[in-house]
C-alpha positions in Angstrom: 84.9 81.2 -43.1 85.9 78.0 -45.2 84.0 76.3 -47.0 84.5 73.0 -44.5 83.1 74.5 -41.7 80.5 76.5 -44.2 79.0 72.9 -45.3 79.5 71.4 -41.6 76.3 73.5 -40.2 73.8 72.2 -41.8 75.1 68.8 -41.4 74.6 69.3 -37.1 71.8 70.8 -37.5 70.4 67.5 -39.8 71.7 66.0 -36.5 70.0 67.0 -34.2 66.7 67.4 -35.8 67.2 63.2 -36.3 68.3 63.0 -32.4 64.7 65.1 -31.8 62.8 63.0 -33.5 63.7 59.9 -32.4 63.6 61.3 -29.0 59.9 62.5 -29.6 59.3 59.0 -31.0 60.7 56.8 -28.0 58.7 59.1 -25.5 55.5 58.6 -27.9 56.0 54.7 -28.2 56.5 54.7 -24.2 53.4 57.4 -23.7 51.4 54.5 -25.4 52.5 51.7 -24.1 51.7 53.2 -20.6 48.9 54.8 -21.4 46.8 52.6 -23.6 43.5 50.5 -23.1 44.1 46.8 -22.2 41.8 44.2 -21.8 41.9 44.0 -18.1 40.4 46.3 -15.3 42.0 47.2 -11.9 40.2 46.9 -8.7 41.2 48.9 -5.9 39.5 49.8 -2.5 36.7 52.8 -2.6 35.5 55.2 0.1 34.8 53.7 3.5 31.2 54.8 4.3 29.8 55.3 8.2 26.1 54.5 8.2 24.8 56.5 11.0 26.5 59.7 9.2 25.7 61.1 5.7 26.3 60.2 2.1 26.1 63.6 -0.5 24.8 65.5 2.6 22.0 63.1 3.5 21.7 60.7 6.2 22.2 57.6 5.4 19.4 56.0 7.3 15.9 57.7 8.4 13.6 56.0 10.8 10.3 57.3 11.1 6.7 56.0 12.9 9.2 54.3 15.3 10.8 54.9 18.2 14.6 55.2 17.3 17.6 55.2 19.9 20.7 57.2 19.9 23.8 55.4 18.3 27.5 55.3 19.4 30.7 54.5 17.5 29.5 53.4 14.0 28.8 50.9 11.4 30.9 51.0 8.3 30.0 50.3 4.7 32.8 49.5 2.1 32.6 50.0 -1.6 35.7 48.9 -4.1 36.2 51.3 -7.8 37.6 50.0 -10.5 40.6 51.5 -12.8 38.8 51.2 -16.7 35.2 50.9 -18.2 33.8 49.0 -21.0 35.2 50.7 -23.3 38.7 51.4 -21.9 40.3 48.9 -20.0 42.7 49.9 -17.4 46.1 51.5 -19.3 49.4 49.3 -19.2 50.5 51.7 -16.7 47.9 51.2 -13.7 48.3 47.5 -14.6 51.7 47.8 -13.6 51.1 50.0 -10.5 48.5 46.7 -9.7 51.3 44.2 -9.9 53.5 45.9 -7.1 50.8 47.1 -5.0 48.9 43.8 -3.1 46.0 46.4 -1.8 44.8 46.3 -5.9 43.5 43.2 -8.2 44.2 42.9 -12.0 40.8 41.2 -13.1 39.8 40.7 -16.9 37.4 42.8 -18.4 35.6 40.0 -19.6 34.5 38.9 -16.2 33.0 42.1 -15.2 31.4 42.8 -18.7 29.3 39.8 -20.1 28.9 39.9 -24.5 27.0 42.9 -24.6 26.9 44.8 -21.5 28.4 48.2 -21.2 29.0 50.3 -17.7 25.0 51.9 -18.5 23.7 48.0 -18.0 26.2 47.5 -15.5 25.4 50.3 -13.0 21.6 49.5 -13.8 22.2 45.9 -12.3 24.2 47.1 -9.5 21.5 49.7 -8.4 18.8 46.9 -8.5 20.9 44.9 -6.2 21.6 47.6 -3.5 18.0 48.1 -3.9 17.6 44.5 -2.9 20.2 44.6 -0.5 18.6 47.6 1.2 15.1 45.8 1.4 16.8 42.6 2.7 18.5 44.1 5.3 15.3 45.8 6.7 13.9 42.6 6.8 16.8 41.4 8.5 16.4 43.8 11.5 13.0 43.3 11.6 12.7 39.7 11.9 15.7 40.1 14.9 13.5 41.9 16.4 10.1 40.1 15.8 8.5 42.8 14.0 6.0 41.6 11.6 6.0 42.7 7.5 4.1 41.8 4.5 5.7 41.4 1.3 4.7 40.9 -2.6 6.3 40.4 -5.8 7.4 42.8 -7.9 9.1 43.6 -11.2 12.5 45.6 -10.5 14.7 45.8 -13.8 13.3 45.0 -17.4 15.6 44.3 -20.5 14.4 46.2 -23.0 15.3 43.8 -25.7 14.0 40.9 -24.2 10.6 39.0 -24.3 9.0 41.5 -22.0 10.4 44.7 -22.8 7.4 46.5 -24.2 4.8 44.6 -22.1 6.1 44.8 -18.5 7.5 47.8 -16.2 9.6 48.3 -13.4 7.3 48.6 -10.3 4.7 46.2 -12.1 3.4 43.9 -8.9 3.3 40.3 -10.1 0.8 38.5 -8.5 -0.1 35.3 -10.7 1.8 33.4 -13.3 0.3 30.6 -15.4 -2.5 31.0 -13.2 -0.8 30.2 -9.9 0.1 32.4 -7.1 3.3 33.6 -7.3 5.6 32.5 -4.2 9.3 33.0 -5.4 11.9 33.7 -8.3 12.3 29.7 -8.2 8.7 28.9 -9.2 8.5 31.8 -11.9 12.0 30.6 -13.5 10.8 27.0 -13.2 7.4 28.0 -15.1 9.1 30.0 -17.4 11.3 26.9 -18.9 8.4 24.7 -18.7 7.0 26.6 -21.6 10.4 26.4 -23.8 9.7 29.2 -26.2 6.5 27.4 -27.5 3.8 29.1 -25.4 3.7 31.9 -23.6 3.4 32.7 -20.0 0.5 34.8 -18.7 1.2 36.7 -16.3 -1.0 39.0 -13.6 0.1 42.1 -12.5 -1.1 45.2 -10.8 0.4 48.4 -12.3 -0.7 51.1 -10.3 -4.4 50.5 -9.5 -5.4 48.7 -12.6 -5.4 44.8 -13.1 -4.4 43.3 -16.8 -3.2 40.4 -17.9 0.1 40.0 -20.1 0.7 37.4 -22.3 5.0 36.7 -23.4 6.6 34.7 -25.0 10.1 33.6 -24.2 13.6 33.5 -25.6 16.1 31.2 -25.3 19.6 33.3 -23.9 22.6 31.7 -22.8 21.1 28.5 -23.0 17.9 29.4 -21.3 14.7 30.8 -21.6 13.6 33.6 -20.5 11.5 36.6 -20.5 14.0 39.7 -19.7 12.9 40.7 -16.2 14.1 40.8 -12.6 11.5 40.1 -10.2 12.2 40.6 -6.7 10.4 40.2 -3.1 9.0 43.8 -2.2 8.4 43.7 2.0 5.9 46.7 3.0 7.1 47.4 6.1 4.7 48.9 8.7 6.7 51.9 9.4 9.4 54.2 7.3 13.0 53.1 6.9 14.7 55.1 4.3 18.2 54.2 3.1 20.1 56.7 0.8 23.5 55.6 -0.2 24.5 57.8 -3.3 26.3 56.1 -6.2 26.8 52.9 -4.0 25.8 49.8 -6.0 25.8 45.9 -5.7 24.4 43.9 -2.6 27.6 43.7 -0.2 26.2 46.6 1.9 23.7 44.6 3.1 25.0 42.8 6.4 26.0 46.3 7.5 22.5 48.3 7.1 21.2 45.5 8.9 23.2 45.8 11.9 23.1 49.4 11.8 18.7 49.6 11.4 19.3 47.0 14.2 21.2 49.4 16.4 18.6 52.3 15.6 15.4 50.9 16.8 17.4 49.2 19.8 18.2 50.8 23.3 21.3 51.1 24.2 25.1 51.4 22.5 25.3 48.2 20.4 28.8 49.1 19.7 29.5 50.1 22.8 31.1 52.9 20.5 33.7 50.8 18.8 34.1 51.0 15.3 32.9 48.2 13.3 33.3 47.9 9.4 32.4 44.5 7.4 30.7 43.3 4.0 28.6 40.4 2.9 25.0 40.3 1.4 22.3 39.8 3.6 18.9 37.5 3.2 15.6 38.5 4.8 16.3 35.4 7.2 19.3 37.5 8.0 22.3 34.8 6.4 25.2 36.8 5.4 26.6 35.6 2.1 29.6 36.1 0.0 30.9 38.7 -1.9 33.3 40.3 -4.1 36.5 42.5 -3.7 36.8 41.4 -0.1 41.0 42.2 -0.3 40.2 45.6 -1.8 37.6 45.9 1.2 40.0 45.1 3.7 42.8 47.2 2.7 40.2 50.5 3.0 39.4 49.6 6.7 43.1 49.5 7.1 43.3 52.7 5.6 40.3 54.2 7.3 42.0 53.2 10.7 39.6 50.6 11.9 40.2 47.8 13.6 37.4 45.3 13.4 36.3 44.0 10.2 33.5 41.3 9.6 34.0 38.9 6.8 31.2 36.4 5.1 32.4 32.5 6.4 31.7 32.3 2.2 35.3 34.5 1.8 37.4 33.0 4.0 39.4 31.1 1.4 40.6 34.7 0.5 40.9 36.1 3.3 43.4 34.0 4.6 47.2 35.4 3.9 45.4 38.5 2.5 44.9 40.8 5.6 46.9 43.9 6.4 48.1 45.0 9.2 45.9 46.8 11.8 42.6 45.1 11.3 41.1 42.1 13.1 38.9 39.6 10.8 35.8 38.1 12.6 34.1 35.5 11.1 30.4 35.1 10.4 27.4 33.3 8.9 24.6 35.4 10.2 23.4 38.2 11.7 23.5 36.3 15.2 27.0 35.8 14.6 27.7 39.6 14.0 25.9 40.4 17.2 27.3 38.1 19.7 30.8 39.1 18.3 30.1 43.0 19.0 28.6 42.1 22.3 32.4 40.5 22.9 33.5 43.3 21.5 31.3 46.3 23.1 32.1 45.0 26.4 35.7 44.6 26.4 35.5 40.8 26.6 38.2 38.5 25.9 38.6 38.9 21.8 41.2 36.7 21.1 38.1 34.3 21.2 36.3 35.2 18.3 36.1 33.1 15.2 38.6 34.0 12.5 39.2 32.9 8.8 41.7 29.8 9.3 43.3 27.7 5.9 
């Protein structure tokens, strides 16, 4: 062999190890670009959820103390995830997959994460709301049906770095504040900026059967004071309606569970065993109100094959140019507008006549 071709070897093989590495290297540069964190999250639509079957093997709703009727067809719930935590936003890659696909919304993390939240704080807030929700839309179905219920004030979610966070718990019953009966959020807020950190408020509560007074004194965040609690109307209802909806947060169930609790203690096929899906929160006066993720929502009752959604009024301005195909939008306001449209729709009336989402 001569010494050319002898000293040629090592050369190719010099080659090719450069050619590998600056293979690996492209592949790692594009493995990160796809794959790292960015600071925006994807929201896509979740599981479609029928509320007179089950949720992690349980039924969704249970009606006891009170005659209950059969149901037919169904009542669906909608739920939107999201691509990317706190931590993590959504990588460059699902951004991308976002931007070609219209059934998915780039949003930035920033919007879903305020300074010093996390996904722990999140979820925490979104449990209290579908608690709310769920206690609203009892309400809902019972003032439809002119059932009487009591209700009282009560503390649902304490920030433990706030004003109360070692003097008040979750559960507390708040009954007096400044030494007036407590009647709303409205009136407590109101009294707690009245003091503007330089007093505190005194509050009574009940905590399981003892009485106490508590004394706090307010910070200012974001511009306002406050004393780091969420206190929300409790109804006592006079019989049992238990609601159990897994890992489903946020108040947008809440027209929904109305409708269905409706249909429950009601003779009769409400549905006339169509399938209805549809979103919006729900008052105890039974107004539906706006939500989020409505697109994201819509898309899943496309892809759960259903063909009647009901939208909040509130939502309209996206709803509009945003539906896919298969699904009809109905409008609505209230709970009286969701059942007149299913008693169009349960009896095979003349649909075309509903009210829609127009520009």
């Amino acid at each position: 062999m001569s010494l050319f071709e002898d000293s040629a070897k090592p050369r190719s093989v010099l080659r090719r190890v450069i050619n590998w590495s600056l293979g690996l290297g492209f592949i790692a540069s594009i493995a990160f670009v796809a794959l790292a964190p960015t600071p925006f999250l994807v929201e896509q639509p979740g599981p479609v959820y029928n509320l007179f079957s089950t949720i992690s093997g349980k039924p969704v709703i249970s009606i006891s103390g009170r005659e209950i009727y059969p149901t037919k067809g169904s009542f669906n719930m909608l739920t939107v995830t999201m691509q990317g935590t706190s931590d993590r936003g959504a990588s460059w890659f699902n951004i991308g997959l976002a931007k070609i696909d219209k059934s998915k919304k780039i949003i930035n993390k920033s919007d879903v994460y305020p300074p010093g939240w996390d996904d722990a704080k999140l979820n925490q807030r979104s449990d209290v709301m579908m608690l709310d929700a769920q206690a609203n839309a009892k309400a809902a179905a019972l003032k439809l049906l002119g059932i009487p219920y009591e209700s009282y004030q009560a503390v649902t979610l304490v920030d433990q770095t706030g004003a109360a966070g070692k003097l008040l718990k979750a559960g507390d019953k708040v009954l007096k504040i400044q030494g007036q009966d407590v009647i709303d959020l409205a009136q407590i807020k109101a009294l707690v900026q009245a003091t503007e950190g330089k007093s505190p408020v005194v509050i009574d509560i009940v905590r399981g059967t003892t009485s106490k007074k508590v004394s706090i004194t307010p910070k200012k965040v974001e511009g306002e004071w406050r004393i780091g609690v969420f206190i929300s109307p409790v109804p006592v209802f006079p019989f049992k309606i238990d609601i159990q909806v897994g890992d489903v947060g946020g108040p947008s169930g809440g027209q929904m569970l109305a409708l269905a609790i409706y249909d429950k203690l009601t003779p009769g096929y409400l549905t006339g065993g169509q399938d209805i899906a549809g979103t919006g929160t729900i008052d105890p006066d039974g107004n539906i109100g706006q939500i989020g993720g409505i697109v994201q929502k819509m898309y899943g009752v496309s892809r759960a094959g259903i063909k009647w959604f009901f939208a909040p009024s509130s939502n309209c301005s996206e709803v509009v140019g945003n539906i896919p195909d298969g699904i009809q939008v109905v409008k609505v306001s209230t709970l009286q507008d969701s059942l007149a449209a299913i008693k169009v729709i349960s009896s095979g009336g003349d649909t075309s006549s509903l009210p829609t989402c127009t520009k």
